[in-house]
N, C-alpha and C positions, 0 to 999 in steps of 0.2 A: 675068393676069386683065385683060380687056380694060373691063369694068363698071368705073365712076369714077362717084362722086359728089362734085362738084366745086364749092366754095366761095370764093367772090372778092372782096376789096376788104373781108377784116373788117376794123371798125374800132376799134382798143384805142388808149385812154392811158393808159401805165404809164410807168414809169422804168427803165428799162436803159440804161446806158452807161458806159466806165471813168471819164466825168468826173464830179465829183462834183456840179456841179451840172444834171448829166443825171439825174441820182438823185434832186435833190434838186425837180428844177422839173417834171421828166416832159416827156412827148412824144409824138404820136400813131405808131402803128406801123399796118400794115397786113398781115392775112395770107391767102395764097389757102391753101387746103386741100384735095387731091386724094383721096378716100380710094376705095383699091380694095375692092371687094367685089363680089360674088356678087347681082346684083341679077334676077336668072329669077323668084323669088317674089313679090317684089314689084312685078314687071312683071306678073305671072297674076293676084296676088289685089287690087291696088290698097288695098294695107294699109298702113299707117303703121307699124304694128306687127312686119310683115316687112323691114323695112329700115332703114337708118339714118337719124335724127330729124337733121336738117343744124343745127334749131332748138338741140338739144341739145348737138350738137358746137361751137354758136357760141358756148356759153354758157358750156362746160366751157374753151374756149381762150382766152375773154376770163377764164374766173377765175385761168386759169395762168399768164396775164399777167403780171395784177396783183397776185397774192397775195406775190409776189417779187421783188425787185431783183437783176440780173444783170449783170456788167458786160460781158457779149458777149451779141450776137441769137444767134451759135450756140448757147449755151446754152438762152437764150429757146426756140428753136426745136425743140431736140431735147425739151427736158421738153412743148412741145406735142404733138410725137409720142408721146413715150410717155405720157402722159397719155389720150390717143385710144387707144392700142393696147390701154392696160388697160380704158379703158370701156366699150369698142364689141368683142367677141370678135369679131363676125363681119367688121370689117375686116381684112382680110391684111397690107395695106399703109397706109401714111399717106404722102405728101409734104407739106409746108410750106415755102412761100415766105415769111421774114418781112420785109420792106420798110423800113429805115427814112430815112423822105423826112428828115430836119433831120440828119443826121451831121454830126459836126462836123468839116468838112474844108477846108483852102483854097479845094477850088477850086470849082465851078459844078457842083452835081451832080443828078439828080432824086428818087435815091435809090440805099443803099446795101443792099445785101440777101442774104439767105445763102436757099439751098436743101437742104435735107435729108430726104432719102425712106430711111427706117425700114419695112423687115417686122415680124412675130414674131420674136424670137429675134436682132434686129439690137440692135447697141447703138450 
């Protein structure tokens, strides 16, 4: 599927991380969201209605956020997946970039981040 409807730089503060006061104090995360689909119709009809609401998808992955504490972004990042893949049928695919710029690591970093591209039927 060559169509992408492509989202960037969302901005979430939630708490994920195995420290505990990464749980405790939170942290801004950042996430880009690639979603495939089928976009001909909504290219003909200029309908909102024919295509995926980006508004919608911002709304839904900032609540997946924050409704849970995780102590890995991959977790974070794969419940965004699916989370999208159950609300939106007509996406095929999802990728998610989740970002997290404060990791807590020695040394000088800009950020630490996991990538995870989910179909239907992927787990």
């Amino acid at each position: 599927m060559a169509d992408a409807i492509i989202i960037n730089g969302l901005k979430v503060f939630a708490h994920h991380g195995v420290l505990p006061e990464e749980k405790q104090q939170g942290q801004l995360f950042y996430l880009d969201i690639e979603l495939f689909t089928d976009l001909s119709l909504p290219c003909l009809s200029d309908n909102v209605e024919h295509t995926v609401n980006y508004d919608e998808v911002c709304t839904l992955a900032e609540r997946l956020m924050t409704e849970r504490k995780y102590d890995l972004i991959e977790r974070a990042a794969q419940v965004v997946c699916d989370g999208i893949l159950e609300a939106f049928p007509q996406v095929s695919e999802v990728e998610v970039t989740l970002r997290k710029p404060h990791a807590p690591v020695k040394c000088e970093i800009a950020y630490a981040a996991v990538r995870i591209r989910r179909g239907r039927g992927q787990a």
